[in-house]
C-alpha positions as CSV (number, residue, x, y, z in Angstrom):
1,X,-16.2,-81.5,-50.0
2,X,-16.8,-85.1,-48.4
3,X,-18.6,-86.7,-50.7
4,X,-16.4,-85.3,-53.6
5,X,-13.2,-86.4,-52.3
6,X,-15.1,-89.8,-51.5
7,X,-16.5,-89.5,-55.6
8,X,-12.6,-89.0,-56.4
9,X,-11.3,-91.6,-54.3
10,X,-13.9,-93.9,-56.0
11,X,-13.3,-92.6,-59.4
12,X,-9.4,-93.2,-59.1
13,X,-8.1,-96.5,-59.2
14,X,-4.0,-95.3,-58.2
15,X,-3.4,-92.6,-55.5
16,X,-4.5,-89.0,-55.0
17,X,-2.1,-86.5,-53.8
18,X,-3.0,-84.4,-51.2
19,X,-1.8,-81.6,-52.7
20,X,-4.1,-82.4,-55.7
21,X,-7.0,-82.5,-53.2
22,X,-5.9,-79.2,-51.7
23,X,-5.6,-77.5,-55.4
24,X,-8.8,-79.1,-56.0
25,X,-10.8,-78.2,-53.2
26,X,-9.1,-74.5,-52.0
27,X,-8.0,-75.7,-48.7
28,X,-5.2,-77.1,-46.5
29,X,-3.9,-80.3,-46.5
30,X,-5.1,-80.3,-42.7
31,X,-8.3,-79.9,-43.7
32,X,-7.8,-83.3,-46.4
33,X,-6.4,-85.5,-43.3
34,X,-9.5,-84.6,-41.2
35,X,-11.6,-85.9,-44.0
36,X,-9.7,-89.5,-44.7
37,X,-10.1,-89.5,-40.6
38,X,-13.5,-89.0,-40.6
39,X,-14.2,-91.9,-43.7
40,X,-11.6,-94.1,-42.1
41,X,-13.8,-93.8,-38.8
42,X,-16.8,-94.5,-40.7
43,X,-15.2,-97.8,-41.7
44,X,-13.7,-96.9,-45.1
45,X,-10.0,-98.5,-45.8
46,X,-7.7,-96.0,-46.8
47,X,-4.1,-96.4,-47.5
48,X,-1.6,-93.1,-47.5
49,X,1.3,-93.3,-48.6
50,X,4.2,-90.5,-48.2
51,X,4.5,-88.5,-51.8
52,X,2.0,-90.8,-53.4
53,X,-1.1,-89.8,-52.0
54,X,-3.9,-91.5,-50.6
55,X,-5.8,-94.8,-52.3
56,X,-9.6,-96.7,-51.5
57,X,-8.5,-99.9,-50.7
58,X,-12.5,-101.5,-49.7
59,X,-15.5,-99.2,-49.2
60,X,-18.1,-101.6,-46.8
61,X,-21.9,-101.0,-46.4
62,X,-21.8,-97.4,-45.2
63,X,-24.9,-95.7,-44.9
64,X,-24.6,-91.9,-45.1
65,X,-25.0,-89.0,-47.1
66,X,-21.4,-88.6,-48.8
67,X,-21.3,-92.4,-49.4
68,X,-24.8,-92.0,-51.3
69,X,-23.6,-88.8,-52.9
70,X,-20.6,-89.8,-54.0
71,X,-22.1,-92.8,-55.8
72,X,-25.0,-90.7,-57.2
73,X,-24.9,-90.2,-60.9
74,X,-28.1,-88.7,-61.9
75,X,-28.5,-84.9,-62.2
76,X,-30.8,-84.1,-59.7
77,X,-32.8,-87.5,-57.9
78,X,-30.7,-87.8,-54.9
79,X,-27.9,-85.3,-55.6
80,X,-28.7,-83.9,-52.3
81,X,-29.5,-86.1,-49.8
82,X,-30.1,-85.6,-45.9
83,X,-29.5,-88.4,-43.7
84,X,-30.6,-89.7,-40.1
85,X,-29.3,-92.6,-38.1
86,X,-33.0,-92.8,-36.7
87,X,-35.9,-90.9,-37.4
88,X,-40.0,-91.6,-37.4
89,X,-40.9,-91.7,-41.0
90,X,-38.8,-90.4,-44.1
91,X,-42.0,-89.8,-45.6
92,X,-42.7,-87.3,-42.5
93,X,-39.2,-85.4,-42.6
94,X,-39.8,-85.0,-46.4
95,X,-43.6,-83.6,-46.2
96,X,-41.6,-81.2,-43.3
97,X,-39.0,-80.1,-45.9
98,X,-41.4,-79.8,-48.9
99,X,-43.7,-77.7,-46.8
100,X,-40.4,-75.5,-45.9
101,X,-39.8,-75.1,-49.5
102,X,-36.8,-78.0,-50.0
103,X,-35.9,-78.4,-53.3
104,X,-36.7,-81.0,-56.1
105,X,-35.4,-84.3,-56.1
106,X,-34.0,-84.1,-52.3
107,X,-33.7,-87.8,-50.9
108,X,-34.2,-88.3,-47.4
109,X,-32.8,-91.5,-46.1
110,X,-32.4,-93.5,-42.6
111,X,-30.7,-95.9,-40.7
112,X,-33.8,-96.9,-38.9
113,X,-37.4,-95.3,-38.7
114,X,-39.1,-95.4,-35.5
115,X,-42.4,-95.2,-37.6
116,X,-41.8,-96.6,-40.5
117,X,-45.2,-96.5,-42.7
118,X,-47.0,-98.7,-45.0
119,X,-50.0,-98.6,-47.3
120,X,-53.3,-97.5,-45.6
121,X,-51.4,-96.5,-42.4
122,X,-50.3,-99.9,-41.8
123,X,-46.8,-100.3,-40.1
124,X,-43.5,-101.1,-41.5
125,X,-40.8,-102.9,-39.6
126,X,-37.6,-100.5,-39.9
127,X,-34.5,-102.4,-37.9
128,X,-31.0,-100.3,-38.4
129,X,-28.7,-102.1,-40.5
130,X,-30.2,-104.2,-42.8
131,X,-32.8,-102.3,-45.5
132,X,-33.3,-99.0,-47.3
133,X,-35.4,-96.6,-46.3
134,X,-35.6,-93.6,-48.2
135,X,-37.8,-90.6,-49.7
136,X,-37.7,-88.6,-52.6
137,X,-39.3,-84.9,-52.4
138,X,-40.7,-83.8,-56.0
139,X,-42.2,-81.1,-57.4
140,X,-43.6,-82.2,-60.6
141,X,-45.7,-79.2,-62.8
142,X,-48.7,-81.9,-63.2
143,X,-52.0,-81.8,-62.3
144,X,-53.2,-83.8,-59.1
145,X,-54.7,-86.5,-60.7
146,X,-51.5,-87.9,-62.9
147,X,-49.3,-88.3,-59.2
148,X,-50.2,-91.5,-58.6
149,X,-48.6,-92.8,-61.8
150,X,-45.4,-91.5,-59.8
151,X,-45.6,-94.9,-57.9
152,X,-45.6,-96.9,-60.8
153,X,-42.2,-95.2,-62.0
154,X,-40.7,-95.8,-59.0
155,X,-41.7,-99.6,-59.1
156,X,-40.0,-99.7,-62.3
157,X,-37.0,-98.0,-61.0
158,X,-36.4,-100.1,-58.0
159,X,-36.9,-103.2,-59.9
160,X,-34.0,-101.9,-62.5
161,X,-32.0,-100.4,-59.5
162,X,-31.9,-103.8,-58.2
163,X,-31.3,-106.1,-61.2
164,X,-28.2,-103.3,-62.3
165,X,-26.8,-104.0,-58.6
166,X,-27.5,-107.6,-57.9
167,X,-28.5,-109.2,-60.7
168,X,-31.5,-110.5,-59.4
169,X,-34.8,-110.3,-61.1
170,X,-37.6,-108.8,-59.4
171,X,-41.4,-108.1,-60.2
172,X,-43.9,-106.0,-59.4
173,X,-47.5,-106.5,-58.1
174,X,-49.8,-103.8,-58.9
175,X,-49.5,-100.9,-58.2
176,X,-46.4,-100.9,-55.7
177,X,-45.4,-104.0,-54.5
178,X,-42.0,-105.2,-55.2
179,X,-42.1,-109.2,-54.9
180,X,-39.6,-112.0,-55.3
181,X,-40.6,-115.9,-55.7
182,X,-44.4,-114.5,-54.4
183,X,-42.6,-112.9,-51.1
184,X,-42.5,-108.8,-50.4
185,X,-38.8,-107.4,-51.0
186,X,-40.1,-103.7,-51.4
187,X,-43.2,-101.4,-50.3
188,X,-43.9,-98.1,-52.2
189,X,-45.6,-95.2,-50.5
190,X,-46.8,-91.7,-52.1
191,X,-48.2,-88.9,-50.5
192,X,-49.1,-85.4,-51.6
193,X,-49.8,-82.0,-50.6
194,X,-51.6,-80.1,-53.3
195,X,-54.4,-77.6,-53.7
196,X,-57.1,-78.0,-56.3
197,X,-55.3,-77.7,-59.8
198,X,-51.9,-77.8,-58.2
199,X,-49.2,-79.9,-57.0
200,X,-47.0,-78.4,-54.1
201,X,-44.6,-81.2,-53.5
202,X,-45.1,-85.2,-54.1
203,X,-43.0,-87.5,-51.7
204,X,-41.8,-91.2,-52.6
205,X,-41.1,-93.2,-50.2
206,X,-39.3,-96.2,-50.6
207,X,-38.2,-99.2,-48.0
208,X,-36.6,-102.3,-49.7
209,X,-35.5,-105.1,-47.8
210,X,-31.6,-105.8,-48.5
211,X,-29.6,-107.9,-45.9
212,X,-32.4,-109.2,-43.3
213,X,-31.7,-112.7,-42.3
214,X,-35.1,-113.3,-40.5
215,X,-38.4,-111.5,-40.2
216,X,-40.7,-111.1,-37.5
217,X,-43.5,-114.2,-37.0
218,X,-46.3,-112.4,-38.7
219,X,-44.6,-111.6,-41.8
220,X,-42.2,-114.4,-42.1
221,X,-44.4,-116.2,-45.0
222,X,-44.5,-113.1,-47.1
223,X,-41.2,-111.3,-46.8
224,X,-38.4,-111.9,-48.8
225,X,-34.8,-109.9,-48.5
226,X,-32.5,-109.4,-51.1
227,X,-29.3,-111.6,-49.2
228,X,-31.8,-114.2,-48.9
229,X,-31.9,-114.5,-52.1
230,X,-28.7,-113.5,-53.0
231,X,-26.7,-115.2,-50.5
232,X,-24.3,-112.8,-49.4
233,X,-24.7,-108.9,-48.5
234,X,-25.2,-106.3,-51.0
235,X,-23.4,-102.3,-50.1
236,X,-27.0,-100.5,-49.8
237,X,-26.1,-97.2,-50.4
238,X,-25.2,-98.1,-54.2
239,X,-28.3,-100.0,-54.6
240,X,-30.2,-96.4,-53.3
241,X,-27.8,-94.7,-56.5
242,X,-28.7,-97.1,-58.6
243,X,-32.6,-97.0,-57.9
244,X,-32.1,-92.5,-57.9
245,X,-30.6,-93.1,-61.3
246,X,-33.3,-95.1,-62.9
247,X,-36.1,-93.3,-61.3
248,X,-34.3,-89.8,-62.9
249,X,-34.7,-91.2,-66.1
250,X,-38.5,-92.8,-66.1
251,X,-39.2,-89.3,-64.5
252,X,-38.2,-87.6,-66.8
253,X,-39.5,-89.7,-69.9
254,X,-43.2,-89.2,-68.0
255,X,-43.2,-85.8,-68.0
256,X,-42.4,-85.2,-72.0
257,X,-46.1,-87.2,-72.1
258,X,-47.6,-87.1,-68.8
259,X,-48.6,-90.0,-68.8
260,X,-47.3,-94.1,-68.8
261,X,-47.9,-94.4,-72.2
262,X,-43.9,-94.9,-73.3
263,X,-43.3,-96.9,-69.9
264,X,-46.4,-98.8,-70.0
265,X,-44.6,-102.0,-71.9
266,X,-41.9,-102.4,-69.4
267,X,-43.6,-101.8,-66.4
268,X,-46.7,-104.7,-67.5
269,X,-43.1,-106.7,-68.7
270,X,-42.5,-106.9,-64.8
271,X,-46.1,-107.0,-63.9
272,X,-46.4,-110.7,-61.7
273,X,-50.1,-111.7,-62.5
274,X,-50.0,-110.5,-66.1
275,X,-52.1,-112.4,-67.8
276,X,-53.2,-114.5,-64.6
277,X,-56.6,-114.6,-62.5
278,X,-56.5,-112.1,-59.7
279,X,-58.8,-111.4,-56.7
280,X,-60.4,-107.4,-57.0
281,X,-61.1,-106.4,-53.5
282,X,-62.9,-102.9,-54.1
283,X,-64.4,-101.6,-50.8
284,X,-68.0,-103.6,-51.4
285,X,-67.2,-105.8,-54.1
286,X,-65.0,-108.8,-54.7
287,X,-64.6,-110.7,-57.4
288,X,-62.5,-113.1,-60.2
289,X,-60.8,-111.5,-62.9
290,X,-58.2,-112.1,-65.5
291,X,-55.1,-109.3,-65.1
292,X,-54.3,-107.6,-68.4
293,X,-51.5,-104.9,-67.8
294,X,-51.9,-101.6,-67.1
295,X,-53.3,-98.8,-69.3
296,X,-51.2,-95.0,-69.8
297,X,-53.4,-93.8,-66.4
298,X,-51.5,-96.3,-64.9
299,X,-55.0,-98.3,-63.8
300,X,-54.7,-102.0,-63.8
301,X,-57.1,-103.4,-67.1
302,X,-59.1,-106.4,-66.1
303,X,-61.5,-108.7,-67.7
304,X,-64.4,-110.1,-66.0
305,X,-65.3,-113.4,-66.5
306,X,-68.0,-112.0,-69.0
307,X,-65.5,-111.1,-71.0
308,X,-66.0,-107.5,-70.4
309,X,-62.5,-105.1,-69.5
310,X,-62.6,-102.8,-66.3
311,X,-59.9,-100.6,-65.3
312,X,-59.3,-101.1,-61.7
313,X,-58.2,-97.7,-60.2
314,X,-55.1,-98.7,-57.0
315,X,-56.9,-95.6,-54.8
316,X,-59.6,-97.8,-52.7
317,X,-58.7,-101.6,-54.6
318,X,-56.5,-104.2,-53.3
319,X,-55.4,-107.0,-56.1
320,X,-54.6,-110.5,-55.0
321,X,-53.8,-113.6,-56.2
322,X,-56.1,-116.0,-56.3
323,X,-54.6,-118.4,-53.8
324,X,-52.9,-116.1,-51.9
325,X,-50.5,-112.3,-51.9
326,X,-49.7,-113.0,-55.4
């Protein structure tokens, strides 16, 4: 009932009376004023006003499942959403859940992660207040082998979450990397449980960096937030609807083909070194090549300096720039 009376109050630029609320709802118009004190409490203005009703008068950066709820507008990505102030990993608590049998599309979001992970089981640096960090639990009817073009949907969809919200313009390094002017805003991280010919559950997870003001020495040179760029502070929870909304509907335009054929132009549209040399790092091998775009497997298409094309598969290959991350 939170999160809809927080939808409605969104939704509805005059008042809404608490008996409407109470007609609406089934319950008391005690059980109404516990709710505007409990989104007053979390920050959220609220005027009443006797026989008009109550009105939103600003909604800050609240971070918590009715604010996301009530902002989502998709079907199913992130319609249900379970929310920690602090947790290790949301990639963790949604392996937990999918194992548990939690249902499709379940987003599972944090204030801070204790043990935030990146790529290869590298760290990610999760402070509270400042960035997204979020998961989405999927149970996708493919075979094993087409779940790591998940990623690349999700790059797409956070780079079109993003502009819709903020108006900046983002790309995306292959396969996950969201970057902006050549710096890290946004890591991508997919896991999977699965059997041989079988998918049980597929998590996302996602950590974006939104209203960070400075980074820690090791990263400062390759990390970019969104503020920084933007120069003011941007309400995270409707950058998280946003991304759920445009992840929903690459989703489901990969699964009528089941493959990145129909996305393929507007993710190599974002793609940073299109067209430019790149360093391959495969696990014995490194060399110069010329970065084409990606194919409908989602592999990165190369061409050697023979002229000969190679798909690069992201599994066990790291892409560089030639000068440096991008």
């Amino acid at each position: 009932m939170k999160s809809e009376i927080l939808r409605l109050l969104k939704e509805n630029e005059g008042y809404l009376s608490g008996q409407q609320l109470c007609d609406c709802f089934q319950v008391s118009r005690t059980a109404v004023w516990k709710v505007m004190e409990q989104l007053k409490k979390e920050g959220y203005q609220i005027e009443a006003v006797r026989n008009k009703g109550y009105r939103l008068i600003d909604s800050p950066d609240v971070m918590s499942k009715a604010e996301i709820e009530s902002l989502t507008k998709g079907r199913w990505a992130g319609a249900q959403v379970v929310y920690y102030e602090e947790t290790d990993s949301t990639n963790n608590r949604a392996k937990e859940a999918g194992d548990k049998g939690c249902g499709h599309g379940t987003l599972f979001v944090a204030e801070r992660q204790a043990a935030g992970k990146g790529r290869r089981g590298r760290g990610w640096e999760s402070p509270a207040g400042t960035s997204i960090y979020m998961t989405i639990l999927l149970r996708p009817a493919i075979l094993p082998a087409k779940a790591p073009q998940l990623t690349l949907l999700m790059a797409v969809a956070v780079v079109e979450g993003i502009r819709k919200v903020t108006g900046i313009n983002c790309q995306i390094k292959w396969p996950n990397d969201i970057v902006l002017h050549g710096r890290k805003v946004c890591g991508i991280l997919t896991e999977m449980s699965t059997e041989i010919d079988y998918i049980n559950h597929v998590v996302i997870g996602v950590g974006i960096n939104v209203n960070q003001e400075t980074f820690p020495e090791e990263i400062r040179e390759r990390a970019i937030s969104l503020k920084t760029e933007l120069g003011g502070s941007i309400r995270r929870s409707e950058l998280i609807a946003a991304v759920m909304e445009s992840f929903e509907a690459c989703y489901e335009t990969f699964l009528k083909t089941e493959d990145l054929s129909v996305l393929k132009a507007r993710y190599n549209s974002l793609l940073v070194n299109k067209d430019e040399k790149v360093r391959v790092l495969e696990p014995r091998n490194e060399y110069e090549a010329c970065a084409l775009g990606i194919n409908d497997a989602g592999e990165l298409i190369v061409r050697m300096q023979d002229g000969q094309e190679k798909a690069v598969y992201a599994g066990e290959v790291s892409v560089r720039g030639v000068y440096g991350y991008v």
